[in-house]
C-alpha positions as CSV (number, residue, x, y, z in Angstrom):
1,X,147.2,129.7,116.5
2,X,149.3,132.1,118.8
3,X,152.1,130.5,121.2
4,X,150.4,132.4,124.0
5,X,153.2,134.7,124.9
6,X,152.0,137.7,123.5
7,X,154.3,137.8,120.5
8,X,157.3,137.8,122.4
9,X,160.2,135.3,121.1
10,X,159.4,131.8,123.6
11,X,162.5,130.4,125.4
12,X,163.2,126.7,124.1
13,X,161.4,125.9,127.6
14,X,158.1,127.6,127.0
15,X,158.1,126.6,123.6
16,X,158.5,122.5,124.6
17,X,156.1,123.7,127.2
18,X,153.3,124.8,124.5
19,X,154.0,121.7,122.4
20,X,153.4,119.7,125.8
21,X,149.5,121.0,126.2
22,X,149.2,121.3,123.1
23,X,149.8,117.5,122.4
24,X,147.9,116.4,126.1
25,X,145.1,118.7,124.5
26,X,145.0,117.1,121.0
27,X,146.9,114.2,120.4
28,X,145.2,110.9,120.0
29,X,145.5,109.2,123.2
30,X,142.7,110.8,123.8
31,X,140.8,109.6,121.3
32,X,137.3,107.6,122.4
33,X,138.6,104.6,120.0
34,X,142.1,104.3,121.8
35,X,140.3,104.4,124.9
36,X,138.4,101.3,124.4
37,X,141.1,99.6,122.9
38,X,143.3,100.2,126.0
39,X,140.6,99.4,128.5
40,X,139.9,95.8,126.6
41,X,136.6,96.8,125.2
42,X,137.2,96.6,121.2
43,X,135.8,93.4,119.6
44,X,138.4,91.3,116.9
45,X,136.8,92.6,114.0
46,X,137.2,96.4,115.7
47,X,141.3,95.7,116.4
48,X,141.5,94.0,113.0
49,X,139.7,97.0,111.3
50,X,142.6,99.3,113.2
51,X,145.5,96.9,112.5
52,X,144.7,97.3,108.5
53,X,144.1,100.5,108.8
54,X,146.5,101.7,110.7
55,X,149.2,99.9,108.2
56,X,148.5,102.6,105.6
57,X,150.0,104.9,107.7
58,X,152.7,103.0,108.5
59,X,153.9,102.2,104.8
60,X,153.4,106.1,104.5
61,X,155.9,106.9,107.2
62,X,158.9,106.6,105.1
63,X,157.8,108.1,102.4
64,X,157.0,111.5,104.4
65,X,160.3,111.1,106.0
66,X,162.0,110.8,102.3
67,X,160.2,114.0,101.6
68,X,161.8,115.9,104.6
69,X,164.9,113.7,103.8
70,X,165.1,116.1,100.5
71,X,164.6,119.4,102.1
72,X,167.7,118.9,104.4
73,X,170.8,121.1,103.7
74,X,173.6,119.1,104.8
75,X,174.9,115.6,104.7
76,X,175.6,115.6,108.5
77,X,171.6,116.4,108.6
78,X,170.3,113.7,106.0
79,X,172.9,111.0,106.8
80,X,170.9,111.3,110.4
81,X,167.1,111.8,109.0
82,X,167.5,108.7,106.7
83,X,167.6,106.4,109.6
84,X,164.2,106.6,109.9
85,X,163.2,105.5,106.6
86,X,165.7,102.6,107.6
87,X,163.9,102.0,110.6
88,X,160.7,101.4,108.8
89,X,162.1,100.2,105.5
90,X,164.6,97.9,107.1
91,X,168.3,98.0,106.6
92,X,170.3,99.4,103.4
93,X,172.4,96.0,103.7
94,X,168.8,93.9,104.6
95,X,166.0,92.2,103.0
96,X,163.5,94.3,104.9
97,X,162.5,92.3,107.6
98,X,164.4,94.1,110.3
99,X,161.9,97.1,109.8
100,X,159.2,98.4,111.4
101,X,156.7,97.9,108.1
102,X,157.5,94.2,108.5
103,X,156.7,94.0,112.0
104,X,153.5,95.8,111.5
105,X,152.4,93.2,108.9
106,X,153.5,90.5,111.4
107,X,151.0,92.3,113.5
108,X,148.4,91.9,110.9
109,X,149.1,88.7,111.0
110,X,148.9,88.0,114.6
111,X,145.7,89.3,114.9
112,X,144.3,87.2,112.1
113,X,144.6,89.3,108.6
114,X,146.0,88.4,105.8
115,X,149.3,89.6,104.2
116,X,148.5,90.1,101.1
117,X,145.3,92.0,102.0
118,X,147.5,94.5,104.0
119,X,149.7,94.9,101.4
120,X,146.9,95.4,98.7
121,X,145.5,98.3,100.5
122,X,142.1,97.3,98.5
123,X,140.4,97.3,102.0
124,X,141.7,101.0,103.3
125,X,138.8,103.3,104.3
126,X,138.0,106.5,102.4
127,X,138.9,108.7,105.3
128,X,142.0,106.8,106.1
129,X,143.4,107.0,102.5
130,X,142.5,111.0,103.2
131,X,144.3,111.9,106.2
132,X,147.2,109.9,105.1
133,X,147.3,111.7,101.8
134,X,146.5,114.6,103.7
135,X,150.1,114.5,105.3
136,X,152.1,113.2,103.2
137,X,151.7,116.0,101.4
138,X,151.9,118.5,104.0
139,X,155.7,116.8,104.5
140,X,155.9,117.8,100.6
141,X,155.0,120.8,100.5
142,X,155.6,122.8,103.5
143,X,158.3,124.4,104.9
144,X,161.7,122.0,106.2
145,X,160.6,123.4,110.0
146,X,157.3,122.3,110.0
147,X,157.4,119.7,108.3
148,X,159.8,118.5,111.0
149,X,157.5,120.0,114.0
150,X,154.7,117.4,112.2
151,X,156.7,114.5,113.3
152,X,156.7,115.9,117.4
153,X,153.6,114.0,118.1
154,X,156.6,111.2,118.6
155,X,157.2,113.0,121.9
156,X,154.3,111.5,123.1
157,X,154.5,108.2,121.1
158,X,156.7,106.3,123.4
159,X,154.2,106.5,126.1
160,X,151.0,105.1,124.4
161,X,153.3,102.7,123.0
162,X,154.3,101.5,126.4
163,X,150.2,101.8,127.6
164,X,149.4,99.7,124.4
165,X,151.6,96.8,124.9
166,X,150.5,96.5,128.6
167,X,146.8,96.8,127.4
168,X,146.8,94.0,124.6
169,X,148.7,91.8,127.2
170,X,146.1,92.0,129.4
171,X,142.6,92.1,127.2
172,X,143.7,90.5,123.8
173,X,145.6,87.4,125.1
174,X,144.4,85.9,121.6
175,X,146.9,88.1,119.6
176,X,150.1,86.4,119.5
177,X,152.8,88.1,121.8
178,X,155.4,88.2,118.1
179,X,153.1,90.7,117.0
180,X,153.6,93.5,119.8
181,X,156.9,93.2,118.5
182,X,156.4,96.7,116.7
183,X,155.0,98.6,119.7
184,X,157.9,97.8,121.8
185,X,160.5,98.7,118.9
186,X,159.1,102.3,118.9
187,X,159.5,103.3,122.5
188,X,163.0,103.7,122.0
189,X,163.0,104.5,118.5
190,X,160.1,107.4,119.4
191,X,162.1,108.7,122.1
192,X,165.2,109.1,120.1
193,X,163.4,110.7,117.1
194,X,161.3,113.3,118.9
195,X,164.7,114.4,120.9
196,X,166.3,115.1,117.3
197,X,163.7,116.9,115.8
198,X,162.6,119.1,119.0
199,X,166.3,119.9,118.6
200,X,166.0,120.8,115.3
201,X,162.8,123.1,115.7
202,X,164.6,125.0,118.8
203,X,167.6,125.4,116.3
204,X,165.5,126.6,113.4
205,X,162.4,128.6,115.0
206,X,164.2,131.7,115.0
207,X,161.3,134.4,115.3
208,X,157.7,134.2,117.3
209,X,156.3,133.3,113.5
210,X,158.5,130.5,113.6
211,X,157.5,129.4,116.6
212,X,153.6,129.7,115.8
213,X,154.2,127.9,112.5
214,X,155.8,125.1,114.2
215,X,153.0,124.7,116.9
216,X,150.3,124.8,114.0
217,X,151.8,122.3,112.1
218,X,152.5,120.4,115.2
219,X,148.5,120.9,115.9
220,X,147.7,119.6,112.1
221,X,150.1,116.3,112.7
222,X,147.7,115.6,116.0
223,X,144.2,116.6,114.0
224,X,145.1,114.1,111.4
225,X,145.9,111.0,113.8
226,X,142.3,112.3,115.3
227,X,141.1,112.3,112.0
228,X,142.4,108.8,111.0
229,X,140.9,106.8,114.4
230,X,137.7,109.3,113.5
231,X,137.2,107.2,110.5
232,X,138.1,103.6,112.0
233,X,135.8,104.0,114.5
234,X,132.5,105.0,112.6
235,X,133.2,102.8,109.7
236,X,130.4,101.2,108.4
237,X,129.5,97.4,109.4
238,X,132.0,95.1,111.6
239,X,133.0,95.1,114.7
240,X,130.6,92.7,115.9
241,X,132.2,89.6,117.1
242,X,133.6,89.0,121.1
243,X,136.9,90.8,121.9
């Protein structure tokens, strides 16, 4: 991947600019299964596959950010990143249940799934389990900038967030309203991240390579949510009762 400036240094504007197509190009809101979900057309068993599935990643999300948590150099730098494991953990001074992993199993629960089976993972698809794996350790093992650039696809977050809720309003007046609950947490909380780390990646992309490592791994975060809703939708069997 090239940042399409000939080699040349990007200004912080072309740079934000790149990450922009890159992420209308590539990120999932594109994808065919998001789609039908937002235009009403998936069936229970379809959102219900999604909702389970989409937990593993979830639960993961703290975890990655505990990785980059460790890479940090500063206090002023972790004291800041470990808010997000908070905000999906819950509170240091809490029992959990102000985070978003709790409102995501409320979620499961409003569209019908137990809690126990969302927190067994036993029903997790192969090529879920993958991706997730996939980068969680990409947060482990690569560099602290683009392992921060990964997390960018929250610049676009806040947006399908906002089309979701709308959406399951409208089509999936069975789900109980509690469990959007999640979705309308993370428009701020998306917003607010993805500010901090494009900060960060302008601060820390200091040569054209930085800049082209931090668009690839930006391009690998949207490939793996591709890659995850890739393997909900052609999963094998449900998906066959009325929406």
């Amino acid at each position: 991947m090239t940042t399409g400036l000939s080699g040349r240094m990007a200004t912080e504007a072309e740079l934000e600019a790149r990450l922009r197509a890159l992420g209308e190009e590539r990120y999932h809101h594109r994808h065919p299964f998001n789609l039908r979900m937002h235009e009403g057309a998936l069936t229970r068993a379809e959102l219900r596959r999604w909702v389970l599935n989409r937990f593993h990643y979830q639960r993961h999300i703290p975890v990655k950010d505990a990785l980059i948590l460790a890479k940090l150099g500063t206090r002023e730098l972790r004291r800041s990143w470990i808010r997000r494991v908070h905000d999906h953990d819950g509170s240091p001074d809490g029992d959990g249940t102000d985070g978003g992993i709790e409102r995501w199993l409320r979620l499961g629960e409003a569209v019908g799934l137990d809690r126990e089976l969302l927190l067994s993972g036993d029903a997790v698809l192969p090529g879920v389990r993958l991706a997730v794996d996939g980068y969680v350790n990409f947060c482990r093992n690569a560099s602290t900038l683009e392992a921060v650039a990964s997390s960018l696809t929250e610049l676009f977050a806040p947006d399908l967030m906002a089309t979701r809720i709308a959406a399951w309003e409208r089509h999936y007046p069975w789900v109980e309203r509690e469990g959007l609950r999640y979705f309308q947490v993370r428009v701020g909380q998306g917003r607010r991240d993805s500010e901090e780390a494009l900060r960060l990646v302008h601060e820390w992309a200091r040569t054209p390579g930085d800049q082209e490592r931090a668009l690839a791994a930006f391009a690998f975060k949207c490939d793996l949510l591709w890659a995850l809703l890739d393997a909900v939708e052609h999963a094998p069997g449900g998906g066959s009762d009325a929406g």
